[in-house]
TORDRENKE-168918 format. One record per residue (C-alpha): x, y, z; residue number from 0; residue in three letters. Coordinates in steps of 0.25 Angstrom, whole numbers, plus 2048, in hexadecimal, padded with zeros to 3 digits. Layout:
X/Y/Z/vexke/zadren
X/Y/Z/NUM/ALA
...
***
This chain:
X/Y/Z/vexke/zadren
485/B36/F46/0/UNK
47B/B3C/F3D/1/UNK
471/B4A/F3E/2/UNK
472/B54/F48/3/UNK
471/B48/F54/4/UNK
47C/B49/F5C/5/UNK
47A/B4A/F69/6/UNK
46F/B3E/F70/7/UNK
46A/B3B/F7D/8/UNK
465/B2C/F81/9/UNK
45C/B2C/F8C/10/UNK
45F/B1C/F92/11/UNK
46C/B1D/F8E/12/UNK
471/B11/F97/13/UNK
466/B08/F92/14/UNK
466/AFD/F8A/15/UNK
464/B05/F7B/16/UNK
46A/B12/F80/17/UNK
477/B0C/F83/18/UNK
47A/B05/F75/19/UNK
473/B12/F6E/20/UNK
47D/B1C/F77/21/UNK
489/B15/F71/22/UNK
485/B11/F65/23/UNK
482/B23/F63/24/UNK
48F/B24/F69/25/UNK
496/B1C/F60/26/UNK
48F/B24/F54/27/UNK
495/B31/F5B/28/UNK
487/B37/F61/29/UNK
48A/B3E/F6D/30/UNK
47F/B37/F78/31/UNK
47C/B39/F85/32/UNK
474/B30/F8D/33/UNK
46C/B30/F99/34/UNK
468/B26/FA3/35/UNK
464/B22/FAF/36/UNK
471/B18/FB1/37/UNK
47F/B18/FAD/38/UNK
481/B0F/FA2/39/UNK
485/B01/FA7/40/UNK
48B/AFC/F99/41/UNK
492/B07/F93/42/UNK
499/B0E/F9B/43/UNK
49F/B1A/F92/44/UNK
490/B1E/F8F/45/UNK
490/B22/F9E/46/UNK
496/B30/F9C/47/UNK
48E/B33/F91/48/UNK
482/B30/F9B/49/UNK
479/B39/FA2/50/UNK
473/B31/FAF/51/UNK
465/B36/FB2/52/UNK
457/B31/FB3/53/UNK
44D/B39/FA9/54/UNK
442/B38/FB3/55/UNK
44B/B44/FB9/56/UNK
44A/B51/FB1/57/UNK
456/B56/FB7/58/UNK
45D/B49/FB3/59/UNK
459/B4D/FA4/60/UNK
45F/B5B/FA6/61/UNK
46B/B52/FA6/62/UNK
46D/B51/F98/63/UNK
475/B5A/F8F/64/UNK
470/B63/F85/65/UNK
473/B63/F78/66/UNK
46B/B54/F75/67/UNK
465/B51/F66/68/UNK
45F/B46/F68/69/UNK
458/B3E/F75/70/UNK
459/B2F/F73/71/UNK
44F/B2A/F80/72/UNK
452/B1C/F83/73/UNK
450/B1E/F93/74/UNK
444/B16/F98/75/UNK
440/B0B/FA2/76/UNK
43F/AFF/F97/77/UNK
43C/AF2/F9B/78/UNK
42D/AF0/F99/79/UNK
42A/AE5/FA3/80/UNK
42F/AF0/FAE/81/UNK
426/AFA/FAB/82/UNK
41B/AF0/FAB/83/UNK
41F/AEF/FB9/84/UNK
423/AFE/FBD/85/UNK
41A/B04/FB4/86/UNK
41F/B12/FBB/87/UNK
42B/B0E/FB1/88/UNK
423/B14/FA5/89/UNK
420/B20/FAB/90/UNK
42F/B23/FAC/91/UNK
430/B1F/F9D/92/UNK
426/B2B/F99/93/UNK
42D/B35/FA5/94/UNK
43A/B33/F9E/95/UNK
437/B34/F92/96/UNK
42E/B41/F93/97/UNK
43B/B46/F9B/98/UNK
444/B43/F8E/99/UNK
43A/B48/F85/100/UNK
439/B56/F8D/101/UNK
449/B58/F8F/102/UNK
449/B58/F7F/103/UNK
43D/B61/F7D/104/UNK
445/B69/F88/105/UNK
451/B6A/F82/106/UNK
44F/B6A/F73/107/UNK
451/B5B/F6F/108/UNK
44B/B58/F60/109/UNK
44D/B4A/F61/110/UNK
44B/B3F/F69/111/UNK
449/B2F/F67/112/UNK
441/B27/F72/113/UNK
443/B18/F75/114/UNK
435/B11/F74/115/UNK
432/B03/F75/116/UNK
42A/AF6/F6D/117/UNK
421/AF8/F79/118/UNK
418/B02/F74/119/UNK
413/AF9/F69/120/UNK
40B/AF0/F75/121/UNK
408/AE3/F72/122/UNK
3FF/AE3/F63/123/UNK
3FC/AD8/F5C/124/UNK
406/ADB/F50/125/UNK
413/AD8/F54/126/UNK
41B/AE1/F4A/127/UNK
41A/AF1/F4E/128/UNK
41E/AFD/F47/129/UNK
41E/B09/F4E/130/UNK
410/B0D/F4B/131/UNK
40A/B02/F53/132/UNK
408/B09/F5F/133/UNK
3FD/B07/F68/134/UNK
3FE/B0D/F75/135/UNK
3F2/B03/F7B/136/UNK
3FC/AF7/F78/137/UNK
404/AFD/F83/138/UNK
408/AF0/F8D/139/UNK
411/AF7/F97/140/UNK
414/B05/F9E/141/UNK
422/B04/F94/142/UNK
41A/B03/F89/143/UNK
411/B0F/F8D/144/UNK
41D/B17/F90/145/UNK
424/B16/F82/146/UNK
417/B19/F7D/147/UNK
416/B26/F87/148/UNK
424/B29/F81/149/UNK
423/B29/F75/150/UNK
416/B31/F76/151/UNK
41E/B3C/F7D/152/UNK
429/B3C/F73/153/UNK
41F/B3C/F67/154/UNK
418/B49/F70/155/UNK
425/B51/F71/156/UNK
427/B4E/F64/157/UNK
41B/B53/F60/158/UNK
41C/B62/F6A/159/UNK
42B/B64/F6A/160/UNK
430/B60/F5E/161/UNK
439/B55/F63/162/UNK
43C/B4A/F58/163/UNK
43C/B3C/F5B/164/UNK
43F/B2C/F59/165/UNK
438/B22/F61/166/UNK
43F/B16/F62/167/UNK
437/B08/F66/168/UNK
440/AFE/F69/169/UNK
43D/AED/F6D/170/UNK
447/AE5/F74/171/UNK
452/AEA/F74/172/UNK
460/AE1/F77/173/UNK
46D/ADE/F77/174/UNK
475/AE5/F82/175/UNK
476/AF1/F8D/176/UNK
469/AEA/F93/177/UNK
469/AE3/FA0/178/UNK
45A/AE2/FA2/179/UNK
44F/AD8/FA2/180/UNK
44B/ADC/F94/181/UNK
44A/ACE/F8C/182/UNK
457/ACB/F86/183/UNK
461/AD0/F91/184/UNK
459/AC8/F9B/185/UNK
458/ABC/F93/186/UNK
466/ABD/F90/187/UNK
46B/ABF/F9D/188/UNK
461/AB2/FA2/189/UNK
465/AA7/F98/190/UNK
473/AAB/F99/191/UNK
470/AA9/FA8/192/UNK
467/A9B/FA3/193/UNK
45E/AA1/FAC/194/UNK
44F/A9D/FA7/195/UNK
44A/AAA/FA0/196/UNK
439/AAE/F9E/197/UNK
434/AB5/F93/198/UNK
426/AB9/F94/199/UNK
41D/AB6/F86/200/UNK
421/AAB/F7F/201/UNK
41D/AB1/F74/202/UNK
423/AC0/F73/203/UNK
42A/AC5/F69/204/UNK
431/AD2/F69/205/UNK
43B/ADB/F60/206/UNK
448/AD9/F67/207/UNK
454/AE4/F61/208/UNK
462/AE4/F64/209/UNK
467/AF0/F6A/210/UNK
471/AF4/F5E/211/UNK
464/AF4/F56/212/UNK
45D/AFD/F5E/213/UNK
468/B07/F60/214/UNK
46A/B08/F52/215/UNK
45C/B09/F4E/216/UNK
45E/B16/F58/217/UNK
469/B1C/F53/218/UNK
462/B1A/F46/219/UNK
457/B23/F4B/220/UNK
461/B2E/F4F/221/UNK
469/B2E/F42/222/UNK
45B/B30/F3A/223/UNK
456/B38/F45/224/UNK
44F/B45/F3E/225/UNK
44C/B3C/F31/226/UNK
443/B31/F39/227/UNK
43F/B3A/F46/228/UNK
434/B38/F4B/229/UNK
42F/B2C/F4A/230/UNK
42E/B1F/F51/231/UNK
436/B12/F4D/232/UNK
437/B03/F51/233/UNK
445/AFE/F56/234/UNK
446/AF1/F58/235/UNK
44C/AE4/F4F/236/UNK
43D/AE2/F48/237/UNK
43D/AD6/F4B/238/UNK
436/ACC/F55/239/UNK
43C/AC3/F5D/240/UNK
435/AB8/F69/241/UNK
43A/ABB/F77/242/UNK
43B/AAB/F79/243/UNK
443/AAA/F6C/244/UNK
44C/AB6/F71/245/UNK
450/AAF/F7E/246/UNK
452/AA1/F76/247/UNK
45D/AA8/F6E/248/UNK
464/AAD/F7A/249/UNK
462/AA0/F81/250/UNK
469/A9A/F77/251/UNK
475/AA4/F75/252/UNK
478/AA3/F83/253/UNK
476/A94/F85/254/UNK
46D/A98/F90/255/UNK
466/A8C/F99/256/UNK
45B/A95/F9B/257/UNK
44B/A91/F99/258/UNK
443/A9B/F93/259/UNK
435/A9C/F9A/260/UNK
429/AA3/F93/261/UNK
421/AAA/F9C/262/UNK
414/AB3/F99/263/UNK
415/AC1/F93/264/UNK
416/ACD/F9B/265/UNK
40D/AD9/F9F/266/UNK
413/AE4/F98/267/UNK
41A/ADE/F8B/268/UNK
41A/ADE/F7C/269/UNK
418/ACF/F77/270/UNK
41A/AD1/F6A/271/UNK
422/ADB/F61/272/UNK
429/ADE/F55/273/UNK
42F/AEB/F51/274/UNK
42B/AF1/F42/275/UNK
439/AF9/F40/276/UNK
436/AFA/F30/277/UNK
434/B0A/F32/278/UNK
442/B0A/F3B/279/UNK
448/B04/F2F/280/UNK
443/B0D/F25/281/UNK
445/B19/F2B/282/UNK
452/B19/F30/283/UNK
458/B0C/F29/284/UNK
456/B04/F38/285/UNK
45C/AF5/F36/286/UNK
45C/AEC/F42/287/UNK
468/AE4/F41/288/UNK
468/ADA/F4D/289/UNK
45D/ACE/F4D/290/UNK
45B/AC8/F5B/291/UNK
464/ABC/F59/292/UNK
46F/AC5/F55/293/UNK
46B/ACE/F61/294/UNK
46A/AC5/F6B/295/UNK
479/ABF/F67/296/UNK
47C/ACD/F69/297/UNK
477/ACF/F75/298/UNK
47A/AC5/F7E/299/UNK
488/AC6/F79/300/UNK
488/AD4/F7E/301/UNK
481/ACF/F8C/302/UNK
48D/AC6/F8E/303/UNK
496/AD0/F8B/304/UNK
491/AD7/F95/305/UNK
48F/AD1/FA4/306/UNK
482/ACE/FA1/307/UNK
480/AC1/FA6/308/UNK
485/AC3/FB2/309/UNK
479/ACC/FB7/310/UNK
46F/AC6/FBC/311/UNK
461/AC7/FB5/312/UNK
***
């Protein structure tokens, strides 16, 4: 544990990242508190250590403790083809995130890192994007135009209250504590099923990083806080991977019978993308370690391991 962190509170601590970060923080002897709308379904010692609220609610935010260094805000609806659907979805993102943002300027937080997403990069015609690449009229779905939103507003507290910051943008994030529809645990939970699975776009290609990855790449962020604040940073493998070859890999660790159909691509989603992370790297020494073949082994290992298959899709 190094500075004068101690003390940390992850916002969507029962979620797929936050769950891995809280223990990973615990393990390296931060205190954490969590916050969340539900108990945590796959570790339960974290429980105790978790406030259950919703930060649409102020008086659910009035909930935490004082005495907080740093606000990790991971808490959002996050699965983009939803909020295509329930657009209202978005809107919730920016409400919450205004809500965290001023229960820190409220209580005299200096520090604070948000989660944002490869989805405000849009679909350009470069597939490779550093984190000056963005252009808000590349926006393809309210998801996207709510991490844009967000980060504006922690950029604009930044800016009038002196609050320091690290925005985080992730891509695909896998490997456990997730039973969604996201790609890689429906996939995994179809072929081992051999039920036929569709991916939509034959030809998308996306930045798929293993969960360890990307709670290590956080931590890094929190351990060199005040020497790389303020600033914005790629987390993700830096590598591109096709989706059709992604669910071939599985198909073929989990002897699946399965047919994988191609269908069109949908409204709302990134075709193409590849994260730069070379400024990650130099400023705080971030290495991805996991390539997807080595993320995916560890993956479904985890998913069986777990009841997974026994859900239905």
């Amino acid at each position: 544990m190094k500075g004068k962190i101690k003390k940390i509170l992850i916002t969507g601590s029962s979620g797929t990242i936050g769950t891995r970060l809280f223990e990973e923080l615990l393990a390296l002897g931060y205190d954490v508190i969590g916050f969340d709308r539900n108990h945590n379904k796959w570790n339960s010692s974290l429980n105790k250590l978790t406030i259950i609220g919703d930060l649409l609610k102020k008086e659910d935010i009035e909930k935490i403790p004082a005495g907080i260094d740093m606000v990790v805000h991971f808490a959002a609806n996050a699965r983009v083809y939803d909020l295509v659907l329930i657009p209202s979805l978005a809107l919730e993102n920016i409400v919450t995130t205004y809500n965290v943002l001023d229960f820190i300027r409220r209580n005299g937080i200096k520090r604070v890192i948000f989660s944002s997403s490869r989805e405000v990069y849009g679909n350009k015609k470069e597939i490779v994007s550093k984190e000056t690449d963005v252009n808000i009229q590349l926006c393809e779905s309210p998801y996207a135009a709510s991490k844009v939103s967000d980060e504006a507003l922690v950029y604009s507290f930044s800016k009038c209250y002196g609050i320091d910051y690290i925005v985080c943008r992730f891509s695909n994030v896998y490997g456990m504590y997730d039973e969604s529809e996201r790609f890689i645990p429906l996939m995994i939970r179809k072929l081992k099923k051999n039920r036929d699975v569709e991916i939509f776009g034959k030809d998308k290609v996306l930045d798929f990083t293993y969960i360890d990855d990307c709670a290590g790449g956080v931590i890094k962020c929190i351990e060199e806080f005040d020497n790389v604040k303020n600033n914005v940073f790629n987390i993700a493998s830096g590598k591109g991977t096709n989706l059709v070859d992604v669910a071939k890999i599985i198909k073929k660790s989990l002897k699946s019978r399965s047919q994988i159909l191609i269908g069109k691509n949908r409204q709302g989603e990134v075709v193409k993308y590849v994260a730069d992370i070379s400024k990650a790297r130099r400023c705080f020494g971030y290495k991805p370690i996991y390539d997807i073949k080595d993320g995916l082994y560890y993956a479904i290992e985890w998913y069986s391991n777990n009841s997974y298959f026994n859900r239905q899709p």
